[in-house]
N, C-alpha and C positions, 0 to 999 in steps of 0.2 A: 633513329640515329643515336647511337652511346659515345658518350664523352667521358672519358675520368680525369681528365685532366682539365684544370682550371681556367685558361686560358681562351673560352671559346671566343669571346670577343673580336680577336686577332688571329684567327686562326683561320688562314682564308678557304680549304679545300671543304671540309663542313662549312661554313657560311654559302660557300657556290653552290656544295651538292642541293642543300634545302632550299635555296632561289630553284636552282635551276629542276626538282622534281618538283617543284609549286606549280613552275609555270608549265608546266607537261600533265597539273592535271591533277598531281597527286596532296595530299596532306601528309606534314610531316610534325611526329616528334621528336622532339630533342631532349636527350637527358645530360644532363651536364655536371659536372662537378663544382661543388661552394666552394671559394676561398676570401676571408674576409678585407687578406691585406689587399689579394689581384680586387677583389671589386670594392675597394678607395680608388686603386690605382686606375680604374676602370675599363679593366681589361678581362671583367671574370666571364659575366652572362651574357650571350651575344642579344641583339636587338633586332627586332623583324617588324620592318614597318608595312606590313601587308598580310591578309590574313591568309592561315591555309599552314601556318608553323607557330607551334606551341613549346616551349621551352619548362623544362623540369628543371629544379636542380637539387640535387642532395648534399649533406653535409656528410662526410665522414663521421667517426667517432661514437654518431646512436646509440643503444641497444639494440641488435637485430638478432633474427633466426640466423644459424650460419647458412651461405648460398653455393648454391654445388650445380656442378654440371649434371646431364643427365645420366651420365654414366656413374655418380656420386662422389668424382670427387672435387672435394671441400675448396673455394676459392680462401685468398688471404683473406683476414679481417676489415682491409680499406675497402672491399666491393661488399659487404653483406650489406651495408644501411641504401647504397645505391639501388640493390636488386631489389630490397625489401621494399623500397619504397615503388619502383617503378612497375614491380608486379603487380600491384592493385588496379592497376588500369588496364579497361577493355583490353582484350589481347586480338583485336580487327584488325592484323598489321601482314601485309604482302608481304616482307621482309624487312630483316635486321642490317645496319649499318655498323660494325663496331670500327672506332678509330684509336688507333697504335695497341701495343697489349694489354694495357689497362680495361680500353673499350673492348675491344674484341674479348676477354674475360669478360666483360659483364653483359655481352653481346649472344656469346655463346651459353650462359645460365641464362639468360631470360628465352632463349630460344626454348631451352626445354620444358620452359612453365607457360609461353605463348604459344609454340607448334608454327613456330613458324622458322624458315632458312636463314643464315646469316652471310653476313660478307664482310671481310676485313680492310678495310682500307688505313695502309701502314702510311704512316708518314714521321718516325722517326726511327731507323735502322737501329735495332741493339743487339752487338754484334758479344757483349759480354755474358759468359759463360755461368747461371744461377739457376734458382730454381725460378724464377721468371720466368728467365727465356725459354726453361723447360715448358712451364706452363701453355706461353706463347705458343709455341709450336703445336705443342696439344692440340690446343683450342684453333687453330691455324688448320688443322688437318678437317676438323668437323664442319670447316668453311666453304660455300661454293662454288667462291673465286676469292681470290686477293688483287686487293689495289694496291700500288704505288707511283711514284711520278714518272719515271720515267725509265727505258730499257738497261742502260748500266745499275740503276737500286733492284730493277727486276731481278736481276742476274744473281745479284749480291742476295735478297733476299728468299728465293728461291731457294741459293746454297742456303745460307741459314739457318731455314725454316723446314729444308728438306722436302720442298714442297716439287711436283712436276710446274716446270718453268712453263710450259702452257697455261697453266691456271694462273699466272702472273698477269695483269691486266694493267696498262697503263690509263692515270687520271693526272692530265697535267696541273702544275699547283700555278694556276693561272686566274683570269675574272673572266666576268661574264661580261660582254657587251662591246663596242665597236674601239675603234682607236682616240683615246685623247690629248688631241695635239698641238690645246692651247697654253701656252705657258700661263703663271699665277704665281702673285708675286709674296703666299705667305710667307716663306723666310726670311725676303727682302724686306718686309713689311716689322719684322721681330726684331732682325737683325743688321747692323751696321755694315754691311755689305759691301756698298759703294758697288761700283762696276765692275766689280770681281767675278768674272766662271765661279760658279758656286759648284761645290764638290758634297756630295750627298753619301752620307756610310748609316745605316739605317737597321730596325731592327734588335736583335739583342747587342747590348755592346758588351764586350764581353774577349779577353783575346785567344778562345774559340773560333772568332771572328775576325782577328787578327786586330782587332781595336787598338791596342797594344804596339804595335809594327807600324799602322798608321800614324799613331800621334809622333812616333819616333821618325816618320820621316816628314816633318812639318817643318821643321826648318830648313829643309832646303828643296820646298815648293817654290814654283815660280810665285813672284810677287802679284802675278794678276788671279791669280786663284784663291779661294778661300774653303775652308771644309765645316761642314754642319755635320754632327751626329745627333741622328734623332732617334727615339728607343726607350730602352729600358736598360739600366745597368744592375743584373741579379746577384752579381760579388759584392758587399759591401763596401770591403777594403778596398777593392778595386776601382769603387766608383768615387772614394775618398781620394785616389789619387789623380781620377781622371780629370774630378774636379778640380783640385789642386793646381795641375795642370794646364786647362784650359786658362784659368782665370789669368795665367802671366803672359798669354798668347794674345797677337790679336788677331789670326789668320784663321781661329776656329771657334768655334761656339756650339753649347750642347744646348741639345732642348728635349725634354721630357714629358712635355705636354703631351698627354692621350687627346687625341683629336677623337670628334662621333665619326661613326661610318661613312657617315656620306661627304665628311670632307678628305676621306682617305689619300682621295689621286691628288689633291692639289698639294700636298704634301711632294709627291714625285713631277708633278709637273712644275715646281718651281725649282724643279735640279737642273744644272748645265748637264751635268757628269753625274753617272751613278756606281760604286762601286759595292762587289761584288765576290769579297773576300773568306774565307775558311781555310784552318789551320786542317790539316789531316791527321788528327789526331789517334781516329777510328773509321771504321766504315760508315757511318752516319755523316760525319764532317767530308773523308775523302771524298765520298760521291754526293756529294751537296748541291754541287753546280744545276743539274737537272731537275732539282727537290725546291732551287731557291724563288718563292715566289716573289721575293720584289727585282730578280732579276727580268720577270715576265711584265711587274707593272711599271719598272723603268720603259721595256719595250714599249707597252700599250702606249706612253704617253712620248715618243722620241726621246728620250734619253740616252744618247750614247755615254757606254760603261767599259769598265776596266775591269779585268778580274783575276785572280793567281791562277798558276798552271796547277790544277787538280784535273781528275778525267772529266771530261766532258764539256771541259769549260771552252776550249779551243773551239770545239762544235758550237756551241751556243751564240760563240761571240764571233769569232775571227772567221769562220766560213758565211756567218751570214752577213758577214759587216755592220755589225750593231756596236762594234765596240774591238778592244782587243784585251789579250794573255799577256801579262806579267809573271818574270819570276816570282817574284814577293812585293811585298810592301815598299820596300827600298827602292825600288825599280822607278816609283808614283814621282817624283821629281821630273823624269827627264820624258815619264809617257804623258805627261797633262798638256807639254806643247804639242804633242803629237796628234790629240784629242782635236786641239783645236785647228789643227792645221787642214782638218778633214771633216771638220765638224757638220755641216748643210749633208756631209754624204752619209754620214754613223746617223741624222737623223733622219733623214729619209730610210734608211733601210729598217730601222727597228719598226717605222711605222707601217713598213711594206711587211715587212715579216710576222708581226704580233697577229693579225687575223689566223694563221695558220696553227696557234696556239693558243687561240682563244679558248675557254674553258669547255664549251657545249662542240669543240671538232671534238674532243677525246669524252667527252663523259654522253655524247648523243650515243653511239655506238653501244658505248656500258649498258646504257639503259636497255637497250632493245635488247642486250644479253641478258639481261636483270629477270625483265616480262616474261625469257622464252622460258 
């Protein structure tokens, strides 16, 4: 499995693929990308508490040989110290995993120096017009299937990629394992809370994410609700105001704390409410809804959620009764009584529904196309 990008940590569809081909059997590596600040912040090298996955990770920047496809040609300068480094090793490998076009570029040169197949599993749509995206597609065509989350990004990245839409394979961005449906009172435990519906916006905060929109419609939440942002804020400026912000409030509270792995879910199971917002900026944002994994680990743990009208989000939420569509942001005042007004039934259905999108329905199937 190839990573370029630094964030493996938190990056749930790799973390599941390599659990769930361990436990079918197989050994996996991980090549992953350094970053000094993401691993202070401790979100850079993922952690695998069982054997059977072994993690690499390369620094950009090295001296290296340049790294080229098979066909010769030359990738950019940020993938040669990666390739250089991970050619060295046994090349005993059933198949390549590359993830978004960074991995998939260094997916597809190591293919030619291992001999072994690749497969692209996208998971961030870039719908802008470079010589990347050029790249991308190249290396996209030499692939033997492509992953992504769900049938609306299929569609999207197909067109894209120019790819025949049959070779599009869905891996939902979900976990592995049963429903959890105990409530945990981390935030309540941080945070002065009091007996307030706790309102949960999680992830990058960022107003890509509509963070922005949310905090703007905080003054006129009902008084029994409160909102917690928990994440990461990658604008500076932006995170200087959010701070600012907060501090004069007393209805919201940010927390930054990287929690380990294994305290992930108690993070979302100490939500009343989950929210599920994206601005439609591009095709990566538009079609987000299907793509968002803590929309699935609200599900897993009862959480009913609110989410903006983008495609797909109606599906996700309002047909199966886990939650419902909002205009925007502004809307969040008059939909959090409504939340509650239904609440015992928005959590019983997420808990009815999350098995049917557990991570091993869609990626069991992958595999046995994987083997054939």
């Amino acid at each position: 499995m190839v990573l370029a990008h630094p964030w493996g940590q938190v990056s749930t569809p790799p973390l599941m693929t390599a659990q769930f081909l361990v436990e079918n059997g197989y050994d996996v590596d991980m090549f992953v990308a350094f970053d000094q600040e993401l691993h202070d912040m401790g979100i850079c090298l993922p952690e695998f508490h069982r054997p059977g996955v072994r993690v690499f990770a390369s620094v950009s920047g090295q001296a290296s040989p340049p790294a080229r496809l098979a066909d010769g040609t030359v990738l950019p300068p940020e993938h040669w110290a990666a390739v250089a480094a991970a050619r060295r090793l046994p090349a005993a490998y059933d198949w390549i995993i590359g993830f978004d076009p960074g991995g998939l570029a260094r997916a597809a040169a190591l293919s030619g120096i291992w001999g072994a197949p690749y497969i692209y599993h996208s998971l961030e749509i870039d719908d802008r017009p470079s010589p990347a995206k050029d790249l991308e597609r190249h290396c996209n065509k030499g692939a033997l299937f492509t992953l992504t989350q769900d049938r609306q990004r299929a569609d999207v990245l197909a067109k894209l990629n120019r790819l025949d839409r049959k070779s599009v394979h869905i891996s939902i961005n979900s976990s592995l394992g049963p429903v959890l449906p105990q409530k945990d009172s981390y935030f309540r435990d941080r945070f002065p809370i009091g007996d307030r519906r706790l309102v949960l916006a999680l992830g990058t905060l960022h107003p890509s994410t509509c963070t922005d929109a949310i905090l703007a419609s905080l003054a006129a939440w009902p008084k029994n609700f409160a909102l917690v942002m928990h994440g990461w804020l990658p604008d500076k400026s932006f995170r200087t105001a959010v701070e600012a912000f907060v501090a004069e409030r007393d209805n919201v509270w940010l927390s930054l704390k990287i929690v380990p792995p294994e305290q992930k879910f108690q993070i979302f199971q100490s939500a009343d409410v989950g929210l599920v917002f994206f601005s439609p900026d591009d095709h990566n944002l538009k079609y987000a809804a299907g793509s968002a994994g803590k929309l699935y680990d609200f599900m897993r743990c009862g959480v009913p959620m609110i989410g903006n009208d983008i495609p797909g989000m109606a599906a996700l939420l309002n047909d199966s009764g886990c939650g419902f569509v909002v205009p925007d942001a502004a809307s969040l005042p008059a939909a959090l009584p409504l939340v509650a007004s239904r609440y015992d039934g928005f959590r019983e259905n997420c808990l009815r529904t999350f098995p049917r999108y557990e991570f091993a329905m869609s990626y069991g199937p992958l595999l046995r196309l994987m083997q054939r």
